[in-house]
N, C-alpha and C positions, 0 to 999 in steps of 0.2 A: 504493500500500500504506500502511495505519496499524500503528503499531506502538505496543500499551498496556504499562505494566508495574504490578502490582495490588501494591498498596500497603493497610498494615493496615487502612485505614478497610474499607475495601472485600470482604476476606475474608468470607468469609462467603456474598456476595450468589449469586443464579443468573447465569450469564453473560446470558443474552438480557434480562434484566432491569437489568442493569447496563450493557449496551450502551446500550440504547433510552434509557434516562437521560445517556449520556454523547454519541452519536451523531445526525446526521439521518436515522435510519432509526426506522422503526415495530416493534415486537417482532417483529410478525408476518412481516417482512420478516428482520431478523434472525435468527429459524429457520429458515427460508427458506434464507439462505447459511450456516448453521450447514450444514445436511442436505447443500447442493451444494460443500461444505467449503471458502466462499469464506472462513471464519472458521477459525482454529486454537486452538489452546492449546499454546504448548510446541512448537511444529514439528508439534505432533499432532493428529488429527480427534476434535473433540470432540463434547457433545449441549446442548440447550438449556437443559437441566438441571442442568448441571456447575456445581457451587458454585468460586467462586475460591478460592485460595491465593493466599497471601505469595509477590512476586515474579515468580507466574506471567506467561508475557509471551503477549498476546492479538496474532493478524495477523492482519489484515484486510484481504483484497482490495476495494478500495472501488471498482471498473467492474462489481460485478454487475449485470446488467439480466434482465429478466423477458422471456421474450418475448410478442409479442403481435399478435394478427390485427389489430387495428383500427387503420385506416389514416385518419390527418389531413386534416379537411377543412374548405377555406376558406368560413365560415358564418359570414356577420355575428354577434354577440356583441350584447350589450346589459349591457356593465358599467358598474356602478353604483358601485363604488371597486377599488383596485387597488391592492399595496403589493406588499414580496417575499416576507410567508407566505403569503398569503390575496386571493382575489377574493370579490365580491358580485354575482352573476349577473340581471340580471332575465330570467327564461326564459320564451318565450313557448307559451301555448296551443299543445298539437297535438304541440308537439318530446319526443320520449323523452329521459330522461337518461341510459343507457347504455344498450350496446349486449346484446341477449340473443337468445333465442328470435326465430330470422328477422330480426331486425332490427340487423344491423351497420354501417349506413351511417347517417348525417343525424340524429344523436341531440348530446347536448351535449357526449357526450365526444371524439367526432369534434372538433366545432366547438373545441374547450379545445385540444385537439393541436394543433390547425392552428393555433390562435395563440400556443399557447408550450410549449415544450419544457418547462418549472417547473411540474411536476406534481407532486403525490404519487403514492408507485404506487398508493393506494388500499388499501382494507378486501379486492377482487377484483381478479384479473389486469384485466378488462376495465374497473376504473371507476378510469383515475387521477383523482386530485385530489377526488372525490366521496366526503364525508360526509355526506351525506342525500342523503334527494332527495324530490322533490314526483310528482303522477300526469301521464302525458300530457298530458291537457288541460285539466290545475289551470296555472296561470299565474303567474306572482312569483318573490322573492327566493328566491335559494337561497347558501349559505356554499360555497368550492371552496378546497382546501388544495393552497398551491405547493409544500411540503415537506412531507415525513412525519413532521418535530415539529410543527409547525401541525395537521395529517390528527389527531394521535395526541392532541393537545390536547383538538382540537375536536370529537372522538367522545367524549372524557371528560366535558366541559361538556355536548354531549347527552346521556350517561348520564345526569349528573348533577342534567338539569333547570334549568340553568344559561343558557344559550340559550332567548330567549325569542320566540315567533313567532306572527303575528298576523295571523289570514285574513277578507277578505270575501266573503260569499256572498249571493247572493240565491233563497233558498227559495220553494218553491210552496205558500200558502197564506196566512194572516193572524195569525201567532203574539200569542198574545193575553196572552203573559207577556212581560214587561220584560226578563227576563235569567234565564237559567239554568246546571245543572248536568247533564251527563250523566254516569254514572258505569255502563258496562254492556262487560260482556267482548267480545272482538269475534275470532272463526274463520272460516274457509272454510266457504262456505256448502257441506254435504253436497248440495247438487241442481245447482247449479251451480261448479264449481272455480272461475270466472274472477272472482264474485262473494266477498262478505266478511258476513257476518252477525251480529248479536247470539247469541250463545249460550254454554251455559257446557263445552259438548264442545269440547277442544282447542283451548282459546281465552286471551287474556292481557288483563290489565285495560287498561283502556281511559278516559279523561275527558278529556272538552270541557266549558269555560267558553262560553258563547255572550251576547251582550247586544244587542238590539236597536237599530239605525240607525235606519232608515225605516221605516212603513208603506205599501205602492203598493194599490190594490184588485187581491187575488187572490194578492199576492206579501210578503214581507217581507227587508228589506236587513239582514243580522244580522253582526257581527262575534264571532269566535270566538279560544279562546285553547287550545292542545294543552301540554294537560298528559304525554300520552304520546302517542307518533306510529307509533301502528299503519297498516298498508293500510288503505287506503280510508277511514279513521277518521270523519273530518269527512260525509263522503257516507254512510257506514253509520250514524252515529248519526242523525243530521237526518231518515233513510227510519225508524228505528226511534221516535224522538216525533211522527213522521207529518207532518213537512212537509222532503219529500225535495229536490235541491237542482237547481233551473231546470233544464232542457237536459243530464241528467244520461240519458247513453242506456241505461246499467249500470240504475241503482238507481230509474228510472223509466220507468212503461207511456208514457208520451208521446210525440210525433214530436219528434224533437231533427235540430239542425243539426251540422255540422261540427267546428263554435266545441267542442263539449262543454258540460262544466256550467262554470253561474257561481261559481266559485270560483278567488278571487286570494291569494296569499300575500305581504301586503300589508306586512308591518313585521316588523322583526327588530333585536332588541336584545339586546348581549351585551360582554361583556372578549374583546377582543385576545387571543388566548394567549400571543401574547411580549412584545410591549410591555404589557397591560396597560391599554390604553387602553380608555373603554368608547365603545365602536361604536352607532350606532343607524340604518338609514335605512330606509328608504318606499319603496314603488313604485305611480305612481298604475293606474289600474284600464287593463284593454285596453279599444281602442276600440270593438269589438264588444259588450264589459261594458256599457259608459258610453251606449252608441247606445242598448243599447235599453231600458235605463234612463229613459234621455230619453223614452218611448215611454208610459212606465208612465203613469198616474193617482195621485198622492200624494193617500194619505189626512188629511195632517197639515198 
């Protein structure tokens, strides 16, 4: 049990707002045991919205746990650094990051379970420690919060744009501009749900930074920069300036393999949420990427 007593600064504030500030819990978690009235006020059942008074004394049962179907599983990991807020994941090709629709087994957040209890509960019952995430079988860095001030951090610096991440792709075609801008809203495509599409029906803006690597004959090696990080973002815009992305079996008529599309999410640059510290690393390309790479014809 915690036991608060609200002092004048503090008058005024929301409880669940003044918790999350003062606690390792996330607001959202905090209403959460507001509602199952693991928080009190006064001996009494409060709401998330109660403003403090002078003196009020706040108790908190601090063993709430959420429950949860998805069961820990021992699944090699590929991290890339490790501290006690935060991991740096390199995730490979093919593996889901959480558990949904039919699929509740061999995803990352299985794999996170089985290797450490220091999770956040997550933004979802079913995603601890997951603040973004990347598609099936996009491959690279991904950010994972071992506590819910790190989690609540780290969703704020992606609001904010703050979190900066940087993908390779290799496209079908021969992009004949040096570097560009895509700036185009991006909804569910009305003919097919599973798909994602340029359009301006129930859709939110959207921009990719892209700049040419290589030239191959037939292919271009393009690095890209996500200014906002809608579904499918990087794969819908690339099909929408008409050079859609390698082995990509969604957003292209082509035979594709297993692997999916060539797309790595290669670099990631950002501050610490609690130290402070500015963080930067790399993950180099899958071997599948790089093999058939080595295959191409360079025009350069």
């Amino acid at each position: 049990w915690i036991k608060m007593k609200i002092s004048e600064e503090n008058v005024g504030k929301r409880i669940d707002k003044y918790l999350s500030e003062n606690l390792d819990y996330s607001r959202t978690i905090i209403q959460k045991m507001i509602d199952n009235e693991n928080i009190k006020v006064n001996a009494k059942k409060t709401k998330a919205s109660y403003k403090l008074e002078l003196n009020d004394t706040i108790i908190i049962n601090d063993n709430f746990k959420e429950e949860t179907d998805i069961l820990p599983e021992n699944i090699k990991l590929d991290i890339v650094y490790e501290d006690n807020d935060l991991m740096i994941i390199n995730k490979p090709s093919g593996m889901v990051v959480h558990p949904g629709n039919g699929n509740q087994e061999h995803t990352l957040v299985n794999a996170l379970m089985g290797y450490t209890i220091n999770l956040s509960k997550g933004s979802e019952e079913a995603r601890p420690g997951i603040v973004h995430r990347i598609d099936k079988d996009t491959s690279g860095l991904m950010v994972v919060a071992k506590n819910n001030k790190a989690h609540e951090l780290l969703a704020e610096a992606f609001k904010n744009k703050d979190i900066h991440r940087y993908y390779t792709a290799l496209v079908i075609g021969q992009l004949d501009t040096s570097e560009g801008l895509i700036d185009a809203p991006i909804g569910r495509d009305p003919k097919e749900r599973k798909r994602y599409t340029v359009t301006k029906q129930n859709s939110k803006n959207a921009i990719t930074h892209f700049n040419v690597l290589k030239r191959y004959k037939g292919y271009t090696l393009i690095n890209l920069k996500l200014e906002t990080g809608r579904t499918h973002q990087i794969r819908v815009h690339m099909k929408y300036i008409g050079y859609p992305i390698f082995n990509d079996p969604v957003y292209t008529k082509m035979k594709c393999t297993p692997f999916g599309q060539f797309l790595h999410s290669r670099e990631i640059d950002f501050y610490h949420p609690i130290t402070k510290e500015h963080l930067h690393f790399t993950a180099p390309l899958p071997k599948e990427f790089q093999d058939y790479l080595d295959t191409l014809t360079s025009l350069e």
